[in-house]
N, C-alpha and C positions, 0 to 999 in steps of 0.2 A: 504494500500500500504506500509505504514511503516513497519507494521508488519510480512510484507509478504519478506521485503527486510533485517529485523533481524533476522527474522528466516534461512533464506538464509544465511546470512553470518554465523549463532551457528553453522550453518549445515556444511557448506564448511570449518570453522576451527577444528572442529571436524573430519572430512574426512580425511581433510590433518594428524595429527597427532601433536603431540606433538613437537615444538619447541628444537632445541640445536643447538650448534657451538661451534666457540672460535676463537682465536688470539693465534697464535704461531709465536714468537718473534725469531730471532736468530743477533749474531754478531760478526764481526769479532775483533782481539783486534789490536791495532795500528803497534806492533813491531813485531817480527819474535816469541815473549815470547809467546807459544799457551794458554799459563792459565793466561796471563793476571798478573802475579802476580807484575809485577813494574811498572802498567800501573792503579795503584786504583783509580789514580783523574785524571785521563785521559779517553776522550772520545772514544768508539771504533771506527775502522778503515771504518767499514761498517755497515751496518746494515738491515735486509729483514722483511717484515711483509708475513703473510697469515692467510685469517680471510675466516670462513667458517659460514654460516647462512643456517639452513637447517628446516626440517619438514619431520616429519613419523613415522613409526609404526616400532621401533625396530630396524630389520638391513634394511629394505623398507625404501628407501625415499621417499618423493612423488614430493619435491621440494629442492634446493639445489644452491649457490653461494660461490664462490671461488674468491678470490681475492690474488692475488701477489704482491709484491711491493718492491722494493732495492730502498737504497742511498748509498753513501759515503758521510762520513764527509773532508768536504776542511778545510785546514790550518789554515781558522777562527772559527770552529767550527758549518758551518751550512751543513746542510744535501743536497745533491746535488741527484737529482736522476740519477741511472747508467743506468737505461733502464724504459721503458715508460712501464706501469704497466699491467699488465693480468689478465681479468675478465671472467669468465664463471658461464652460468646458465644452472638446467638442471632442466627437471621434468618426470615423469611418463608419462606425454602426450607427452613429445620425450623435443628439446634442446629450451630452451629461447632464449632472445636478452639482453646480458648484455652488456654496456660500460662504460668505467669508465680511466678518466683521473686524472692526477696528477701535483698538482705544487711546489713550492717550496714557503714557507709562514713563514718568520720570524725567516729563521735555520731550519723549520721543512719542514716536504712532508704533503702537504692535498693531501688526494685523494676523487674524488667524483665517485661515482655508481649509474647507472642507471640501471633497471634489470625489464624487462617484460617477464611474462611468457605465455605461447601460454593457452588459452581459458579461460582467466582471473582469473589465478590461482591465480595468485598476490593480483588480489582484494579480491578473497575467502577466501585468508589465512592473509588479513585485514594488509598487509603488506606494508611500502611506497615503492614508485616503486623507490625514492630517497636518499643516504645513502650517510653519509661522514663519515669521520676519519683521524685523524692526526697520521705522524709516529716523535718522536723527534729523535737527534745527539745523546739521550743517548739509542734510542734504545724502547722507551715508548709508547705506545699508548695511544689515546684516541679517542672514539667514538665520532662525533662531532651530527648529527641527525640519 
Protein backbone atom coordinates (compact mmCIF):
# COMPACT_ATOMS: atom_id res chain seq x y z
CA UNK A 1 0.00 0.00 0.00
CA UNK A 2 2.80 2.37 0.63
CA UNK A 3 4.31 1.62 -2.29
CA UNK A 4 1.47 2.00 -4.33
CA UNK A 5 0.66 5.60 -2.68
CA UNK A 6 4.63 6.74 -3.76
CA UNK A 7 4.42 5.70 -6.78
CA UNK A 8 1.23 7.72 -7.12
CA UNK A 9 2.54 10.71 -5.82
CA UNK A 10 6.56 10.35 -8.60
CA UNK A 11 3.80 9.80 -10.88
CA UNK A 12 1.35 12.80 -10.27
CA UNK A 13 4.43 15.31 -9.70
CA UNK A 14 5.95 14.29 -12.63
CA UNK A 15 2.57 14.92 -14.61
CA UNK A 16 2.07 18.04 -13.25
CA UNK A 17 5.54 19.53 -14.56
CA UNK A 18 8.16 21.33 -13.25
CA UNK A 19 7.71 23.96 -10.48
CA UNK A 20 8.35 28.05 -10.91
CA UNK A 21 6.96 31.54 -9.61
CA UNK A 22 8.20 34.41 -7.88
CA UNK A 23 7.38 37.71 -6.00
CA UNK A 24 7.03 40.88 -7.69
CA UNK A 25 7.46 43.65 -5.37
CA UNK A 26 6.51 47.30 -6.22
CA UNK A 27 6.31 50.84 -4.23
CA UNK A 28 5.31 53.97 -4.14
CA UNK A 29 7.85 56.63 -2.79
CA UNK A 30 6.51 59.07 0.13
CA UNK A 31 6.67 62.75 -1.61
CA UNK A 32 5.48 63.91 -5.09
CA UNK A 33 9.83 63.17 -5.95
CA UNK A 34 8.82 59.87 -8.57
CA UNK A 35 12.77 58.49 -8.11
CA UNK A 36 12.67 58.73 -4.71
CA UNK A 37 15.84 60.59 -4.77
CA UNK A 38 15.56 62.60 -1.08
CA UNK A 39 13.58 60.07 0.25
CA UNK A 40 16.81 57.34 0.86
CA UNK A 41 16.01 56.76 4.79
CA UNK A 42 12.63 57.04 4.36
CA UNK A 43 10.09 54.48 4.01
CA UNK A 44 7.82 54.29 0.92
CA UNK A 45 4.56 55.65 0.79
CA UNK A 46 2.96 52.31 -0.21
CA UNK A 47 3.69 49.27 -1.07
CA UNK A 48 1.90 45.81 -3.24
CA UNK A 49 3.06 42.26 -3.34
CA UNK A 50 2.14 39.47 -6.09
CA UNK A 51 3.42 36.20 -5.66
CA UNK A 52 2.72 33.43 -8.26
CA UNK A 53 3.34 29.57 -7.54
CA UNK A 54 2.79 27.49 -10.54
CA UNK A 55 3.44 23.84 -12.33
CA UNK A 56 3.84 22.72 -16.07
CA UNK A 57 5.25 21.85 -19.06
CA UNK A 58 6.69 25.16 -20.77
CA UNK A 59 4.07 27.66 -21.67
CA UNK A 60 1.10 24.71 -20.39
CA UNK A 61 0.35 25.09 -16.84
CA UNK A 62 -1.29 22.59 -15.20
CA UNK A 63 -1.77 24.30 -11.93
CA UNK A 64 -1.21 27.96 -10.84
CA UNK A 65 -1.81 30.62 -7.69
CA UNK A 66 -1.84 34.39 -7.78
CA UNK A 67 -1.98 36.29 -4.80
CA UNK A 68 -2.34 40.29 -4.52
CA UNK A 69 -1.64 42.36 -1.74
CA UNK A 70 -1.34 46.41 -0.81
CA UNK A 71 -0.58 48.44 2.22
CA UNK A 72 0.37 51.99 3.07
CA UNK A 73 2.69 52.84 5.59
CA UNK A 74 0.95 55.34 8.44
CA UNK A 75 2.88 58.03 10.08
CA UNK A 76 4.47 55.40 12.58
CA UNK A 77 5.84 53.49 10.13
CA UNK A 78 3.80 50.38 10.00
CA UNK A 79 2.13 48.92 7.08
CA UNK A 80 -1.78 49.23 7.07
CA UNK A 81 -3.47 47.30 4.58
CA UNK A 82 -5.41 49.58 1.64
CA UNK A 83 -7.64 46.70 0.54
CA UNK A 84 -8.28 43.15 1.64
CA UNK A 85 -6.03 40.89 -0.41
CA UNK A 86 -6.99 38.68 -3.84
CA UNK A 87 -6.23 35.20 -4.22
CA UNK A 88 -6.95 32.92 -7.28
CA UNK A 89 -6.21 29.27 -8.28
CA UNK A 90 -6.54 27.66 -11.49
CA UNK A 91 -5.68 24.33 -13.16
CA UNK A 92 -6.05 22.36 -16.27
CA UNK A 93 -9.02 20.45 -14.76
CA UNK A 94 -10.81 24.15 -14.81
CA UNK A 95 -10.76 26.91 -11.42
CA UNK A 96 -9.73 25.87 -7.62
CA UNK A 97 -10.83 27.37 -4.34
CA UNK A 98 -8.39 29.79 -3.06
CA UNK A 99 -8.80 32.17 0.02
CA UNK A 100 -6.47 33.94 1.75
CA UNK A 101 -6.75 36.69 4.26
CA UNK A 102 -4.42 39.35 5.75
CA UNK A 103 -3.57 41.17 8.96
CA UNK A 104 -1.43 43.50 10.02
CA UNK A 105 1.49 42.00 12.42
CA UNK A 106 4.19 44.02 14.07
CA UNK A 107 4.31 47.01 11.02
CA UNK A 108 4.00 44.36 8.63
CA UNK A 109 0.91 42.47 6.51
CA UNK A 110 0.95 38.52 7.03
CA UNK A 111 -1.02 37.17 4.72
CA UNK A 112 -2.29 33.40 4.87
CA UNK A 113 -3.52 31.18 1.71
CA UNK A 114 -5.43 28.49 1.60
CA UNK A 115 -5.74 26.87 -2.10
CA UNK A 116 -7.47 23.45 -3.13
CA UNK A 117 -7.54 22.31 -6.33
CA UNK A 118 -10.44 20.31 -7.98
CA UNK A 119 -9.52 16.21 -8.03
CA UNK A 120 -6.80 16.41 -5.75
CA UNK A 121 -4.34 18.13 -7.72
CA UNK A 122 -2.86 19.76 -4.63
CA UNK A 123 -2.03 16.45 -3.09
CA UNK A 124 -0.43 15.05 -6.41
CA UNK A 125 1.69 17.85 -6.97
CA UNK A 126 2.75 17.06 -2.84
CA UNK A 127 1.98 20.62 -2.31
CA UNK A 128 0.52 22.33 1.39
CA UNK A 129 -2.96 23.37 0.74
CA UNK A 130 -1.57 26.19 3.52
CA UNK A 131 0.94 29.11 2.78
CA UNK A 132 1.87 32.27 4.43
CA UNK A 133 4.11 35.32 3.95
CA UNK A 134 4.85 38.42 5.29
CA UNK A 135 4.88 41.91 3.34
CA UNK A 136 7.22 44.63 5.52
CA UNK A 137 6.90 49.04 5.49
CA UNK A 138 10.08 48.76 3.42
CA UNK A 139 8.49 46.91 0.86
CA UNK A 140 10.21 43.10 1.66
CA UNK A 141 9.12 39.88 1.60
CA UNK A 142 9.21 36.81 3.34
CA UNK A 143 7.91 33.55 2.81
CA UNK A 144 6.66 32.41 6.40
CA UNK A 145 5.48 28.36 5.57
Amino acid sequence: MLGVGFVSWVFGSLLLGGSSGGVFLSSTPMSGDPTGSDQANQLPHCVSAHTVDSRGWGSLQTIRTDVWVSGCNDANGHLQLSAQPKCTATSFLGQGTATCSASESGGSIKVVVNVVYPFGLDLIAGRETTTSFMVDPNGGYQRLS
